[in-house]
C-alpha positions, 0 to 999 in steps of 0.5 A: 939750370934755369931760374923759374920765372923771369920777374923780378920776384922770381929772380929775387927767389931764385937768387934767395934759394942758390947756395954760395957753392962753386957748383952755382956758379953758372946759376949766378950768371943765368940769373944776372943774364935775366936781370939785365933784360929787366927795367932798371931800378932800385930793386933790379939793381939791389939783386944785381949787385948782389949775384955779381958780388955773390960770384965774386965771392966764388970766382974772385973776378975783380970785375964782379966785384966792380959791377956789383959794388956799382950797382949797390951804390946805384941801387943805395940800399945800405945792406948791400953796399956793406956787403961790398964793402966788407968784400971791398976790405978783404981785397986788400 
């Protein structure tokens, strides 16, 4: 269930490639787990949040939501931090 490749590009691949399906969970978080042993930085963060706010839409976990909403402020790119957002909303 390994990504291919640990670069960032590979992670952003394999992130791209996963389907939003419950059976991807476990994927999702292998994938994160590879990101944090990246340096930090606006494209890590930007696929960092996007896996965790991924498995917040499968999972429902309040604190996948949290770390990815965090990082796609930290990461300030504008689709991603709608995305949150818009999950944001439906929390409510």
């Amino acid at each position: 269930m390994r990504p291919n490749g640990d670069t960032l590009a590979d992670l952003a691949r394999a992130l791209r490639g996963t389907p939003l399906e419950a059976s991807q969970v476990p994927r999702f978080r292998e994938i994160v787990r590879l990101l944090h042993r990246l340096p930090p930085g606006r494209e890590r963060d930007g696929l960092l949040a996007v896996a965790y706010l991924r498995l917040y839409q499968l999972v429902g976990q309040e604190e996948d939501y949290l770390k990815g909403y965090s990082y796609a402020r930290t990461a300030k790119l504008e689709l991603v931090r709608l995305l949150g957002e818009r999950l944001g909303e439906g929390k409510r």
